[in-house]
C-alpha positions as CSV (number, residue, x, y, z in Angstrom):
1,X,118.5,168.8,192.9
2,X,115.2,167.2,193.1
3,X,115.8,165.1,189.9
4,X,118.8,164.0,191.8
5,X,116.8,163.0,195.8
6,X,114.4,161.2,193.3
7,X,117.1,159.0,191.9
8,X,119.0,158.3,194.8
9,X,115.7,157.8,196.6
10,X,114.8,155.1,194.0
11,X,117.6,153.7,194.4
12,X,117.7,153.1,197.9
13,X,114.1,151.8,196.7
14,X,115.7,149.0,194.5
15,X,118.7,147.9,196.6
16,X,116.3,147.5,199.7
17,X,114.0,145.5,197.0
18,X,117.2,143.2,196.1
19,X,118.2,142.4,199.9
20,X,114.6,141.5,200.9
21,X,114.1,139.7,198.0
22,X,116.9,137.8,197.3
23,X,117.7,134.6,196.9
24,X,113.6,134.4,196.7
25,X,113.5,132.0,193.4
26,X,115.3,129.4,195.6
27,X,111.8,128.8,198.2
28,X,109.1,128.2,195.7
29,X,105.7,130.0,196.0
30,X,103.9,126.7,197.3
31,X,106.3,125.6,199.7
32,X,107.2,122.5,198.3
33,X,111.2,121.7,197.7
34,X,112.2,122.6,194.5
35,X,114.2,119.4,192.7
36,X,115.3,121.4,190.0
37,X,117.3,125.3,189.4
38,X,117.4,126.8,186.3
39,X,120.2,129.6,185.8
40,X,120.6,131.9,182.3
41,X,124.1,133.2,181.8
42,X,124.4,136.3,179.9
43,X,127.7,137.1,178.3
44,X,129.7,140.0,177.0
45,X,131.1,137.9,174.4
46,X,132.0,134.8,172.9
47,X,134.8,135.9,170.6
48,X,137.6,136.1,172.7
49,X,139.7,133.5,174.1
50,X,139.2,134.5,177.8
51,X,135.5,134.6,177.2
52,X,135.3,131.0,175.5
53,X,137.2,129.4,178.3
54,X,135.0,131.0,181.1
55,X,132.1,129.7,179.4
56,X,133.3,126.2,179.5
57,X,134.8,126.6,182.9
58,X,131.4,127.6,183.7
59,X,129.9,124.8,182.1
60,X,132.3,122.4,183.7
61,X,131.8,123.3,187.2
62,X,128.1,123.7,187.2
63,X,128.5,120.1,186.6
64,X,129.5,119.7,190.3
65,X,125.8,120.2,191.0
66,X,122.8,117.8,189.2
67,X,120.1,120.0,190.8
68,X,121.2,123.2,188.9
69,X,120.4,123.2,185.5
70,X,122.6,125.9,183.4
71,X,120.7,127.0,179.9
72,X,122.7,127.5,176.7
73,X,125.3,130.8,177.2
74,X,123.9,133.5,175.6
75,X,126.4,135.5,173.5
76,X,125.7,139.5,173.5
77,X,128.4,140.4,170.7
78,X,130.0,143.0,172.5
79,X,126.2,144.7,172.1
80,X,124.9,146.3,175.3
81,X,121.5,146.5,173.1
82,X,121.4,142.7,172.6
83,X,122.9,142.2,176.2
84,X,120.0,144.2,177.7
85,X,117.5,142.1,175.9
86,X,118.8,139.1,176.9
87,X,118.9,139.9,180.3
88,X,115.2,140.9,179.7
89,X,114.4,137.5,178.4
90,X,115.9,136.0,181.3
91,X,113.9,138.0,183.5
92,X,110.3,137.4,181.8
93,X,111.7,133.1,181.9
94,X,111.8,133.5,185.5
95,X,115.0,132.0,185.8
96,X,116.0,131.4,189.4
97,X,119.4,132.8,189.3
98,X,120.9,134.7,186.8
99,X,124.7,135.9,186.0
100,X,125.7,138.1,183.8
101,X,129.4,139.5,182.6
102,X,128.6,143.0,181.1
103,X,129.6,144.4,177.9
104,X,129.2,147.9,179.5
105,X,127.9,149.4,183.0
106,X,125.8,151.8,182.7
107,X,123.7,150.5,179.7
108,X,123.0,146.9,181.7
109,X,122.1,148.7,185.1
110,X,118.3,149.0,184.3
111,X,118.2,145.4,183.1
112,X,120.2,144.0,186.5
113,X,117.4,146.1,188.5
114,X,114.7,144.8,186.2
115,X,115.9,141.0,187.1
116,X,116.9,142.5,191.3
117,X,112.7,143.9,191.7
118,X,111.9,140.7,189.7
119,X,113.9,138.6,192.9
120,X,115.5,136.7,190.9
121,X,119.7,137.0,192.4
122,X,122.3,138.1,190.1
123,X,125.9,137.6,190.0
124,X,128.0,140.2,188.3
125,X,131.0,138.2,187.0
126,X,133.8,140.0,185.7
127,X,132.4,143.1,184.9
128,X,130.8,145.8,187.2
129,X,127.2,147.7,187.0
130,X,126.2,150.8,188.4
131,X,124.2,149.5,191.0
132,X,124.4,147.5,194.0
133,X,121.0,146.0,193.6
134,X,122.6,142.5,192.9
135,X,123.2,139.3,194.7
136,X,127.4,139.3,194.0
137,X,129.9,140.3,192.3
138,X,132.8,138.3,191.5
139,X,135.9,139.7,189.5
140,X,139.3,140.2,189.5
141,X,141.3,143.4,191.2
142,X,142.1,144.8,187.1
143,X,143.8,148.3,189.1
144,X,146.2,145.9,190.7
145,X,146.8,143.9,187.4
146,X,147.8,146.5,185.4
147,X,149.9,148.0,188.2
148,X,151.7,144.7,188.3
149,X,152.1,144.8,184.3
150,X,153.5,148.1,185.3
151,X,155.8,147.0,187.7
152,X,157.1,144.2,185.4
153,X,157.9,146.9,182.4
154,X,159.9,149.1,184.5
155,X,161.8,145.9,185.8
156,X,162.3,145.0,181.4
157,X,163.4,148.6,180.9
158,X,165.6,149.8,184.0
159,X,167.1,152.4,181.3
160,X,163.6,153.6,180.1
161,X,162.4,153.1,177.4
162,X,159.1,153.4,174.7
163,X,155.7,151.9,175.4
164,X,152.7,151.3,172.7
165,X,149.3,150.3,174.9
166,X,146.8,148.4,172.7
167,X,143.5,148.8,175.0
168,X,140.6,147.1,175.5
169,X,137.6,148.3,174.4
170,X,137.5,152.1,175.8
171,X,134.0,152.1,178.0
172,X,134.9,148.6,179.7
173,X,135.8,149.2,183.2
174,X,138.8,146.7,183.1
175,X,140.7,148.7,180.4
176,X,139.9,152.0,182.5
177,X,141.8,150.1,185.2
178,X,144.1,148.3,183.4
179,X,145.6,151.5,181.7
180,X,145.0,153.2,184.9
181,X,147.3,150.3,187.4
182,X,149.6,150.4,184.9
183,X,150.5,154.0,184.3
184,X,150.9,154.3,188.3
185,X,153.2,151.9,188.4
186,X,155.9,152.9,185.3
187,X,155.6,156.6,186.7
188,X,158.5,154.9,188.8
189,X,160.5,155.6,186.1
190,X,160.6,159.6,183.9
191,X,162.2,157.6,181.5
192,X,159.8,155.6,180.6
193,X,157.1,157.1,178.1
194,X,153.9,155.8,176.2
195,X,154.2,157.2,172.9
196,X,151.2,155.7,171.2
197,X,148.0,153.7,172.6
198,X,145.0,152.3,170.8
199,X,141.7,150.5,171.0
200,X,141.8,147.5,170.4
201,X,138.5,145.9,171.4
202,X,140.3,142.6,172.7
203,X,140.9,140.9,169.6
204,X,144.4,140.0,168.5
205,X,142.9,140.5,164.4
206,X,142.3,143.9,165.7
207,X,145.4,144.5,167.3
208,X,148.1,142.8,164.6
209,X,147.0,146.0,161.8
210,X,147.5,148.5,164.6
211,X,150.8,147.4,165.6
212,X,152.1,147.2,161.8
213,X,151.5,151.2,161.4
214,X,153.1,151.8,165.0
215,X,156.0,149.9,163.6
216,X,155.8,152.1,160.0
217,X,154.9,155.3,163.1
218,X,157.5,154.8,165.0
219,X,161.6,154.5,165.1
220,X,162.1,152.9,168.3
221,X,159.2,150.5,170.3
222,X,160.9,148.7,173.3
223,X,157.7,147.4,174.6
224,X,154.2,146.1,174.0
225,X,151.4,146.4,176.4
226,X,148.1,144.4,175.8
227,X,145.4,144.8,178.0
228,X,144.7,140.8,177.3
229,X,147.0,138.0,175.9
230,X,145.5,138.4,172.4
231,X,146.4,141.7,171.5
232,X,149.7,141.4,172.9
233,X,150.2,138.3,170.7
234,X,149.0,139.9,168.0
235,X,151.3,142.6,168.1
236,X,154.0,140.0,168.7
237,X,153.0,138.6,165.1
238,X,153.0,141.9,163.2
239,X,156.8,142.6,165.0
240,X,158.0,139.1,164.0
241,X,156.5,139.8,160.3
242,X,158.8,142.8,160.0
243,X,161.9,140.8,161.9
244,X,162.0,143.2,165.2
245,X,160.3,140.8,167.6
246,X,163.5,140.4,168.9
247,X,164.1,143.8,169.8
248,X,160.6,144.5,171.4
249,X,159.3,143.1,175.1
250,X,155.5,142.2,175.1
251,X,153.3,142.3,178.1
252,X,149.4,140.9,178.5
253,X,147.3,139.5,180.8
254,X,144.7,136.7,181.1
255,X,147.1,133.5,181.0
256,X,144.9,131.0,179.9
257,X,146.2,127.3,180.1
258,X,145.4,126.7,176.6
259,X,147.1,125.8,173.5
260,X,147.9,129.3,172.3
261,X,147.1,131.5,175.5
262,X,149.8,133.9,177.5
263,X,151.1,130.8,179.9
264,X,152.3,128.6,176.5
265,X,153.6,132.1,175.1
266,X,155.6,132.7,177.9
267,X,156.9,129.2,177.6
268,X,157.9,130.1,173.9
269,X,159.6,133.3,174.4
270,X,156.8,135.5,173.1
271,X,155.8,137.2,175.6
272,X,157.7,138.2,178.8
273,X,155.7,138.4,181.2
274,X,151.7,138.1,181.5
275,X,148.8,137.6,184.4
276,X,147.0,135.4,185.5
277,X,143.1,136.8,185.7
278,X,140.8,134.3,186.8
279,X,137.7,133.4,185.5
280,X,135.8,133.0,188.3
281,X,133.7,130.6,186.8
282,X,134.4,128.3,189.6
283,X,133.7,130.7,192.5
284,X,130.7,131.8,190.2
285,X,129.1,128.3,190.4
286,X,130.1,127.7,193.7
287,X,127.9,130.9,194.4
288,X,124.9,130.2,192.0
289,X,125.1,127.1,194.3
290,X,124.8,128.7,197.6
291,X,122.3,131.1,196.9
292,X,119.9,128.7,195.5
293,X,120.0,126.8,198.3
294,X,119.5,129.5,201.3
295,X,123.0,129.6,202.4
296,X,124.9,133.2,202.6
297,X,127.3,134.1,200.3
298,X,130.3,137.4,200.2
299,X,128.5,140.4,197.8
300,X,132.2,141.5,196.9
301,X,134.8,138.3,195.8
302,X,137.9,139.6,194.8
303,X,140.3,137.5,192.7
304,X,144.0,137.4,193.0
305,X,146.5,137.1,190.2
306,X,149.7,135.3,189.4
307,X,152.5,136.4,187.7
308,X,153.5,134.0,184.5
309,X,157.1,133.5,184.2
310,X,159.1,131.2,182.1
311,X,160.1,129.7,185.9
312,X,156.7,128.8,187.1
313,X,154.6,128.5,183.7
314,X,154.4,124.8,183.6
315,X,153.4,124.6,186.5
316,X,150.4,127.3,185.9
317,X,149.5,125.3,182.8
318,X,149.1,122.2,184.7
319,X,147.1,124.0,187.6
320,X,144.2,125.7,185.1
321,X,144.3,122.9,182.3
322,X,140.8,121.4,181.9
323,X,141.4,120.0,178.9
324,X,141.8,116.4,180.1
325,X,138.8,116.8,183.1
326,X,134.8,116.1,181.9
């Protein structure tokens, strides 16, 4: 018990520490006005197609703002270790803002506080921490998503029907809530059953293997769930490799308006339905922007989604394209 008043005290310590503190970096020591902001952007990962295209979202948006100077995106892996150091190194730069999209929760915590006592803000994008000694989050609802990817599966099998989940990677709060949304939502329907689910870490290289021993596993599959686009396309390729794409719905999430992201594979016919889960690499700059100049910004910016459809996917593509923009 007194192990746990200490914690919670210190705590309480640290998030009064982050709301006196920040956005301190923005009003130099001397007085004088500050012509130019540096910002260090820590993130989860590189690999993955949602990740690349916040990163040059990110990069495209900050260009809205010549006073802000955004260093090179630093890529933990999928390592909390790495992640933490970077953070670290961010920290002992004295950057005046940092944001950071983290592999896990609890193991970037200490390094969010270390960068909060430091008063430097931090913006939590994506991914949650278990502390509130930060400037803002910003992220979409991922309960919500995967109860809407719920919602659509019990719409593409009113009969019931047999679901394999591919998942994200298992500590990540957005496959916790992903999986969580989504089995809410088909408990609609009894008849409806997951009969296999896996990690598969985000990646559709991951997910292809998987889904060829579910399809060697398993007599009957009616439908795919991928936590992201990727894995769902993924296991699209290993069913079209053994001719029973046809047979099988696939469901993922992310719709990114590039060449071979969930909105184009609606388009195509490969996927049935997926979601739209924002970035927020726009709001994220927007916010970077704010803070470093004294003005107020929300701690809590939720995201909403869209559902892709093969009715309104054009339209999407168009909308989030960046392709042709500098």
């Amino acid at each position: 018990m007194v192990k746990k008043a200490i914690t919670v005290a210190l705590c309480a310590v640290l998030a009064a520490a982050c709301a006196s503190k920040a956005p301190g970096p923005s009003t130099p020591a001397d007085g004088g006005a500050k012509k130019t902001f540096v910002v260090g952007y820590s993130q989860s990962n590189n690999a993955e197609p949602y990740r690349a295209q916040l990163n040059l979202q990110l990069q495209h948006y900050m260009k809205k703002y010549p006073d802000i100077e955004l260093l090179p995106i630093a890529d933990a892996k999928q390592s909390s270790a790495t992640q933490v150091s970077q953070v670290q190194n961010f920290v002992t730069q004295k950057v005046d803002a940092l944001i950071v999209s983290p592999t896990e929760p609890a193991p970037l915590t200490a390094a969010v506080e270390q960068a909060c006592q430091a008063g430097i803000p931090v913006i939590i994008l994506d991914r949650t921490v278990n502390t509130d000694c930060y400037t803002a989050f910003i992220g979409g609802d991922n309960v919500l998503i995967g109860k809407k990817a719920g919602e659509e599966a019990v719409k593409l099998l009113p009969d019931g029907g047999n679901i394999v989940e591919l998942r994200g990677i298992m500590s990540n709060q957005p496959q916790i809530d992903r999986d969580k949304g989504f089995r809410e939502a088909i408990a609609a329907n009894p008849k409806i059953k997951i009969i296999a689910d896996r990690e598969g870490k985000w990646l559709k290289e991951q997910a292809t293997p998987i889904m060829q021993q579910w399809l060697a596993q398993h007599e009957k599959i009616d439908l795919v769930y991928g936590h992201n686009d990727p894995m769902a396309l993924g296991a699209y390729l290993a069913a079209q490799a053994a001719g029973k794409a046809g047979q099988i719905k696939f469901v993922g999430i992310d719709g990114l308006a590039i060449p071979d992201g969930g909105i184009r594979a609606v388009q195509l016919g490969q996927l049935s339905a997926t979601f739209i889960y924002p970035t927020g690499a726009e709001e994220a700059a927007e916010t970077v922007n704010k803070i470093l100049h004294g003005e107020k910004v929300d701690k809590k910016q939720v995201l909403g989604t869209t559902q892709v459809t093969k009715d309104n996917a054009a339209e999407l593509y168009k909308k989030y394209d960046l392709s042709g923009q500098g």
